[in-house]
C-alpha positions in Angstrom: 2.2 34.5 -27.7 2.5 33.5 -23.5 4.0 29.9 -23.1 0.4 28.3 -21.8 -1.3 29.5 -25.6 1.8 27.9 -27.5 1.2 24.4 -25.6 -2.8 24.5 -26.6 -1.8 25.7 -30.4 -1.5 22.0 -32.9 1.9 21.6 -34.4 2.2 23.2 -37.4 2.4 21.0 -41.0 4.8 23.2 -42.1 7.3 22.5 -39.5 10.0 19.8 -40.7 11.1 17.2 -38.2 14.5 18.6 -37.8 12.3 22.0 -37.1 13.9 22.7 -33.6 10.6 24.2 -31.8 8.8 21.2 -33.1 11.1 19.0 -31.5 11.0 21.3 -28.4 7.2 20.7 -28.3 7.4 17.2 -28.6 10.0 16.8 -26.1 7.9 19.1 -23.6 5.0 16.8 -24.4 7.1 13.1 -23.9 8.9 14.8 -20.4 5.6 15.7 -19.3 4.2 12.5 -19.8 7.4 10.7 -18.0 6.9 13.1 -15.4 2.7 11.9 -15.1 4.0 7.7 -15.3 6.7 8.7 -12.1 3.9 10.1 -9.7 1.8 7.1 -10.8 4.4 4.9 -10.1 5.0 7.4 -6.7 1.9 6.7 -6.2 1.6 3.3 -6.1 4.7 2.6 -4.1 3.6 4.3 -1.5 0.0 2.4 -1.5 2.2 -0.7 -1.1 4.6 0.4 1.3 1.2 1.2 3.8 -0.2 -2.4 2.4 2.9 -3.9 3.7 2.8 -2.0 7.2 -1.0 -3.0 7.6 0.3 -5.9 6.7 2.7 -6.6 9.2 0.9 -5.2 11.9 -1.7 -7.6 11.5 0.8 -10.5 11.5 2.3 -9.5 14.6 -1.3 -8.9 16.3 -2.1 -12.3 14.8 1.2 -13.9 16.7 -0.2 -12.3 19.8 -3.5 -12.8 19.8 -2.2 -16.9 18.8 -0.2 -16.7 22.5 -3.1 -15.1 24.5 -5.6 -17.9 22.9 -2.9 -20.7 23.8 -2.7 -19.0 27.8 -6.7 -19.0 27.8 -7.1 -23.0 26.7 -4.0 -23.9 29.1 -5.8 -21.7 32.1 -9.4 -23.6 31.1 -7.5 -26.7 31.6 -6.0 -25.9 35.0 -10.1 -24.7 36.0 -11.7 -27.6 34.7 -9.3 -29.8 36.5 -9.4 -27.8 39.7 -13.4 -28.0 39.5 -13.7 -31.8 38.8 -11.3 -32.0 42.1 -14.1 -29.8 43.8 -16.4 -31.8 42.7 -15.1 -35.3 43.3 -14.2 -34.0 47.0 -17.9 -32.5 47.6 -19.2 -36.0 46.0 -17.3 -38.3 49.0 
């Protein structure tokens, strides 16, 4: 019998728990499932690592973004006092 027909085939009621291809099986069966719980948690560390480099990014272009809004409102100031100059001197 190949390996991949002995994985499909139930566990026999005959076998004992000290049978050693039961515990073989079962051991198969518990290393396989560790082995599906590690990619998962794989898996998931590697969606966070990205969520925490999006993350960042956006916090740094958030910081700039902060800067080049407090350059605009200072350069609107220095304009709106350089046209109410304008003004005053085209008024006299």
């Amino acid at each position: 019998m190949s390996h991949e027909n002995e994985s499909k085939t139930k566990l026999s009621e005959d076998r004992g728990p000290g049978d050693l291809s039961l515990l073989v099986e079962l051991h198969k069966k518990e290393i396989w499932d560790w082995k599906q719980k590690e990619s998962e948690w794989v898996k998931t560390e590697n969606l966070l690592s990205g969520a925490k480099k999006i993350i960042e990014d956006m916090g740094a272009k958030v910081i700039q973004q902060v800067a080049v809004i407090k350059a605009l409102e200072h350069d609107n100031e220095v304009y709106k006092k350089e046209i109410e100059k304008l003004l005053a001197e085209k008024n006299k």
